[in-house]
N, C-alpha and C positions, 0 to 999 in steps of 0.2 A: 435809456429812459425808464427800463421795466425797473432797473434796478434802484434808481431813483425813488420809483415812487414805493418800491418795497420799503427804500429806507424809510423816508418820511413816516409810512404806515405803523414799521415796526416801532418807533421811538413810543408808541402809544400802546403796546400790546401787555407792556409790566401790568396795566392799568385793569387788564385782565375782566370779565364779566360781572358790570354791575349794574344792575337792572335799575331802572329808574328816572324820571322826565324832565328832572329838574335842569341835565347840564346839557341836553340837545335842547331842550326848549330855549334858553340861555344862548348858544351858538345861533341857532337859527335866528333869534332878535337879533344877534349880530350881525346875521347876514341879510337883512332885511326880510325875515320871515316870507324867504322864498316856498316853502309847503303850501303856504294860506289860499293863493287860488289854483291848484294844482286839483281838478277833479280826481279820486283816484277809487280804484275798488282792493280792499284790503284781506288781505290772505293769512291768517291764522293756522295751527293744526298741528299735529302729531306726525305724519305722513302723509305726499302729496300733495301739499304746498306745492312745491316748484312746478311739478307736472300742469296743476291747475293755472298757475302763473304763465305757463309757456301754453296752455291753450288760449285763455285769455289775449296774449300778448298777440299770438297767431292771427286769431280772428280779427281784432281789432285791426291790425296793421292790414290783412288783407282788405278789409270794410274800408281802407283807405283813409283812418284817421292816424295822426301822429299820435304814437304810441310808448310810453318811457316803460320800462319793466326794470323792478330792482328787487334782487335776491341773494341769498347765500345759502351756504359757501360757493367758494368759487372752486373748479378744479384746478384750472393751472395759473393762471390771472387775476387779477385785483379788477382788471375791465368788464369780462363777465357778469360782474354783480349789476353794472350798470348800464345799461341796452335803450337804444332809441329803436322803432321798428324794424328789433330783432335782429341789430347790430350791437354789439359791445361797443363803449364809450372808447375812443382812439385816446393812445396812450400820451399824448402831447396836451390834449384836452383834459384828459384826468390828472395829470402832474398837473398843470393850471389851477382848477380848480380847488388841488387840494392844497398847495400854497396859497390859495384865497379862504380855505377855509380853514388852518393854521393861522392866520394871519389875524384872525377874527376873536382866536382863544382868549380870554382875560385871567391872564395870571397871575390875578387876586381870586379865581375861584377854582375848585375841585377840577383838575383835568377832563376834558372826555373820554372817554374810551373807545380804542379801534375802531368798534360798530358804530359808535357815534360819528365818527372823525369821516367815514366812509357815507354813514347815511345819509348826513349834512351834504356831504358832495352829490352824492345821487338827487337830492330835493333843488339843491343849486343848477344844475344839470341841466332839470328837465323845465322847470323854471325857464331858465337862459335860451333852452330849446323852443320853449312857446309849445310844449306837447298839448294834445287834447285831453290824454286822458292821461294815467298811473296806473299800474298793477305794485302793488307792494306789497311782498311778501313779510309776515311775520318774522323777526331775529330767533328771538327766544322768548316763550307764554306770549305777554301779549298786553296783558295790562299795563306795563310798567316795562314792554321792548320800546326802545327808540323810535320807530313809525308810528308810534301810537302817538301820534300830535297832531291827527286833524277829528275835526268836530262833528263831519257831514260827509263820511264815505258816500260814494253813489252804490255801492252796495257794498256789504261784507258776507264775509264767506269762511268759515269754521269745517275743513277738513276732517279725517279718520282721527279720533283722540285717541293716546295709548298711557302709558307710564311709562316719561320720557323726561328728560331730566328732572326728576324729582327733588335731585337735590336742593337745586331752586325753585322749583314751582311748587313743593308740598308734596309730603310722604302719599296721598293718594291719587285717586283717576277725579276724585270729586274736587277736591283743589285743583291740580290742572287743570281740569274744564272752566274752575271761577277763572284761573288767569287768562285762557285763552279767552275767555267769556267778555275780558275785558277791553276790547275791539270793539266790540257793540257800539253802538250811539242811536238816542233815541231817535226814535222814529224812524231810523234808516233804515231799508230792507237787507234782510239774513237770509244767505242760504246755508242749510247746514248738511251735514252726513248724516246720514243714522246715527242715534248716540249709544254708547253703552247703557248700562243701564243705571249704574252707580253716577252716571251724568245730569241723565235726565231730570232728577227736580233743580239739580243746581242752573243749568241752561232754559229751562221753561222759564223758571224763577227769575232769570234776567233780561229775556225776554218781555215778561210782562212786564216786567218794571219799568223799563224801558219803551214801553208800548212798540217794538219794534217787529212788524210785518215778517214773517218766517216762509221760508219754502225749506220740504224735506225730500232731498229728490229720493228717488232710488236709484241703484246702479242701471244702463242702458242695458235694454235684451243684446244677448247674443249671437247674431248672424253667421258667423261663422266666417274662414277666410279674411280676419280683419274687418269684418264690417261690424256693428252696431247699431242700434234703432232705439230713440230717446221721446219719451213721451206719451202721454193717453191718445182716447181717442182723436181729440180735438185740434193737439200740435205735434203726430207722429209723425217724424222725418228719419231718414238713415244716413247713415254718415260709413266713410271711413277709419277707423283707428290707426294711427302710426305709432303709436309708442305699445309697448311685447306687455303681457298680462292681463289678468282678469279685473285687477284692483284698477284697470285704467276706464271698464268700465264705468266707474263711479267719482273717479278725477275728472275724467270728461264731463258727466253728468250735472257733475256741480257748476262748472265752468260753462256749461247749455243755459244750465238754470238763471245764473246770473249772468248772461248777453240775453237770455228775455225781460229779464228784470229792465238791464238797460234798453232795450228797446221802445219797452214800457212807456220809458224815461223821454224816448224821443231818438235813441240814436239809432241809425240806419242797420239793422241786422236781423234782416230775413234770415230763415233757416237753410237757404240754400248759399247764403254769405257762411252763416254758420260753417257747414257739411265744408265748402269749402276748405277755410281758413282752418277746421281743425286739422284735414287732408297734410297740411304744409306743417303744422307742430316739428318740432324737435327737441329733443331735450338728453343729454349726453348721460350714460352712466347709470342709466336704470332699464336693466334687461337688456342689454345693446352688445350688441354681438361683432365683435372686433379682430383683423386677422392681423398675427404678430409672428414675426419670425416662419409663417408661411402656415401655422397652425388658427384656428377658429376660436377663440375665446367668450365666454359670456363673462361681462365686468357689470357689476353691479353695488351702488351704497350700500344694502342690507345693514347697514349701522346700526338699527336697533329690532329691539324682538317682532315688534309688528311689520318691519321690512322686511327681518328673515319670513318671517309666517306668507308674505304675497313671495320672495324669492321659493320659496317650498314648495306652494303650493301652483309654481309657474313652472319647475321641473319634475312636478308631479303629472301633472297634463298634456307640456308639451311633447312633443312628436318628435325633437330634434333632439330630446333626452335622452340618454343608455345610460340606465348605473350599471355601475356606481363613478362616485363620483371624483377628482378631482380637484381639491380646493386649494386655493393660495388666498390667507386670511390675515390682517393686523385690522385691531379694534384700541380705540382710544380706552382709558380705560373707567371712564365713568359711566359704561355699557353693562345690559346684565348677561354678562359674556357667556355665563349658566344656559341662561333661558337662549340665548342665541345658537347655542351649541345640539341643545337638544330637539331643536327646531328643524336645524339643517345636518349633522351628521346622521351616518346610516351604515352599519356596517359594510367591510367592504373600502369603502372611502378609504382614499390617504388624504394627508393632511400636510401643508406647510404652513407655518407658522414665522410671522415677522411684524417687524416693531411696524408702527404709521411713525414718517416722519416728521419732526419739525411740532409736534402735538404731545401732550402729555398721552403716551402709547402706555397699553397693558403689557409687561411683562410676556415676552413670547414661550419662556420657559416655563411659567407659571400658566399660562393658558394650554399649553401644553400636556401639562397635568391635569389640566379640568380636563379635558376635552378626551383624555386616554380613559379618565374615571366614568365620565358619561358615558361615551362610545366605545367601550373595550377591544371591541374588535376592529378597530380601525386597521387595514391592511395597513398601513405607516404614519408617523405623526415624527415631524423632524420641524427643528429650528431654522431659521432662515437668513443669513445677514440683512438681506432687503428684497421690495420684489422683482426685480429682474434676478438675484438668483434664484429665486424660490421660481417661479416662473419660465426660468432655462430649466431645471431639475423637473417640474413636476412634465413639461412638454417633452424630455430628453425619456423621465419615465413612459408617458401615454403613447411615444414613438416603438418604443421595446416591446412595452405587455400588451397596449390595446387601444391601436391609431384610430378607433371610435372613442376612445374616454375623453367626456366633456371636462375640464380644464373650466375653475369658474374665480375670477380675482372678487371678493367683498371683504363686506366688516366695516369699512370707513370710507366717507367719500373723502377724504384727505389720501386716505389710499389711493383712490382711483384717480385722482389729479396725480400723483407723484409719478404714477404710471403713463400716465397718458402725457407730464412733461419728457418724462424721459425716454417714452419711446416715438413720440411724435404721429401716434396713434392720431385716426381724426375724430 
């Protein structure tokens, strides 16, 4: 059945990334504009999207309402992307669907694209599900991603911004921000991140325009031991953190901020529902420490520069850290592989290097060269065919020179699905 529904998927992928509302709007009239009464709270950002998503989804489903959660990428499955109370969509159900939503195409107009073909099914889904609510994360920007078709988020939510696909969003951080920016809907309530600063009048600016209600949280205090404490005087509660790093202070933050929004709203979520439901979070492949071949791994996306900068700045702090370090890395190659490099190597380090597969990958031998030019002293920097070799080599070396060398798989989370299908990692 998996393969099935890969095929179907794949016949749509030539059609490649193009931004714009006109041919899911289109689909979905065909489907009977299953979105239209779908309540949902809408996830924009640069970084932390999904983490925010999988709090959200957490809480609510423990609060006891039906819960649809829709996200990407997926690691090893097309089901992933689509979750009823934080289960994946079964795969006899998602072939269904997506022959109903092929079946819909008019081919007298411009194809969908993958993301389309996929998100259509996710809105049908949940729809057909009768869910209470949605969490839906942002594809790509945001103005002009595929989810962007309803009119009355019950709230939205604008994450960590970085320069991040630029190629399509516009050469700065101030363009990025208008596409992200464009999630908004008036009068509905925003929460947002701290913004940079090259942000800030473009997001006030749409803001007002829009007359739309803002909250700015800040990251939760630091308890130490996993815990966290979110809040002023008025609504300070503590919670515990499941997910590894400091940057989760401020995913969870946002994710607090808007379950008060909706509560606001009328729906049931005390803060000790909260503390709860955050408790149960999961969310695979960021900071998660995995044992393979009988050794201890940290696998992590660090896809782009602002993911390396929380990856750095999590084995800079953490206790369970020795350098130097251990890497096994392949980065797609529309990454600014430079600024990723200089982020995370340290002298000392070895280095493997390997393609992501199935993705337009960077040059392993060419990254190879950057990364000897940045970090010169890298104790080794070698080519890889894939990552289970690179991965037996780098664990065969940290067994020889030094069975404390942390061992760390990033660069793509296309990576880290290709690993986790092949090794059956959970």
């Amino acid at each position: 059945m998996q393969a099935e529904i890969d095929e179907i998927l794949q016949r749509f992928s030539h059609f490649g990334v193009e931004l714009g509302l006109e041919r899911i709007q289109r689909l979905l009239f065909a489907l009977g504009n299953p979105h239209k009464p779908i309540p949902i709270v809408h996830v924009a950002g640069s970084n932390g999207k999904g983490s925010v998503c999988a709090y959200l989804s957490a809480v609510l489903t423990h609060a006891g309402y039906r819960v649809g959660r829709y996200t990407s990428p997926h690691l090893v499955s097309w089901n992933e992307r689509i979750c009823l109370n934080e289960q994946p969509i079964d795969s006899e159900e998602l072939h269904r669907l997506l022959n109903q939503v092929v079946a819909a195409i008019d081919p007298h107009h411009p194809s969908p694209t993958q993301f389309e073909v996929i998100t259509a099914v996710a809105w049908l889904y949940f729809a057909q599900q009768q869910v209470d609510i949605a969490v839906i994360e942002v594809g790509l920007g945001g103005r002009l991603d595929a989810t962007n078709v309803c009119d009355r988020p019950l709230v939205t939510i604008i994450t960590s911004l970085s320069r991040e696909h630029w190629q399509r969003l516009g050469p700065t951080l101030a363009d990025i921000s208008r596409e992200k920016a464009g999630i908004l809907k008036p009068g509905r309530p925003a929460v947002l991140a701290p913004l940079p600063d090259e942000t800030v009048a473009v997001i006030q600016h749409r803001l007002k325009e829009l007359d739309c209600p803002a909250v700015f949280p800040q990251p939760s205090l630091d308890l130490g031991n996993g815990w966290a404490e979110y809040g002023d005087d008025e609504q300070r509660f503590r919670y515990r953190l499941p997910l590894a790093g400091a940057h989760q202070r401020l995913n969870s933050a946002l994710a607090i901020a808007a379950l008060h929004l909706l509560h606001q709203q009328g729906w049931k979520l005390d803060n000790q529902t909260i503390a709860d439901g955050i408790a149960k979070t999961q969310w695979q492949a960021r900071l998660q420490w995995v044992q393979w071949q009988g050794y201890s791994l940290l696998i992590d996306g660090a896809h782009n520069s602002a993911g390396a900068r929380t990856l750095r700045h999590y084995l800079d702090t953490s206790d369970k850290i020795t350098p130097p370090i251990c890497w096994v890395m392949g980065m797609v190659a529309n990454k600014d592989h430079a600024e990723i490099f200089q982020t995370l190597l340290r002298s000392g380090d070895r280095l493997y290097l390997v393609p992501v597969p199935d993705h337009i990958s960077a040059d392993p031998d060419e990254l190879a060269d950057l990364a000897q030019a940045i970090c010169p002293k890298l104790e080794d920097c070698e080519v890889q065919e894939d990552t289970i070799a690179a991965l037996t080599s780098a664990i065969a070396t940290a067994r020889q020179t030094n069975p404390n060398l942390t061992v760390i798989l990033c660069g793509s989370l296309y990576l880290i699905g290709d690993f986790l299908s092949k090794s059956h990692s959970p």
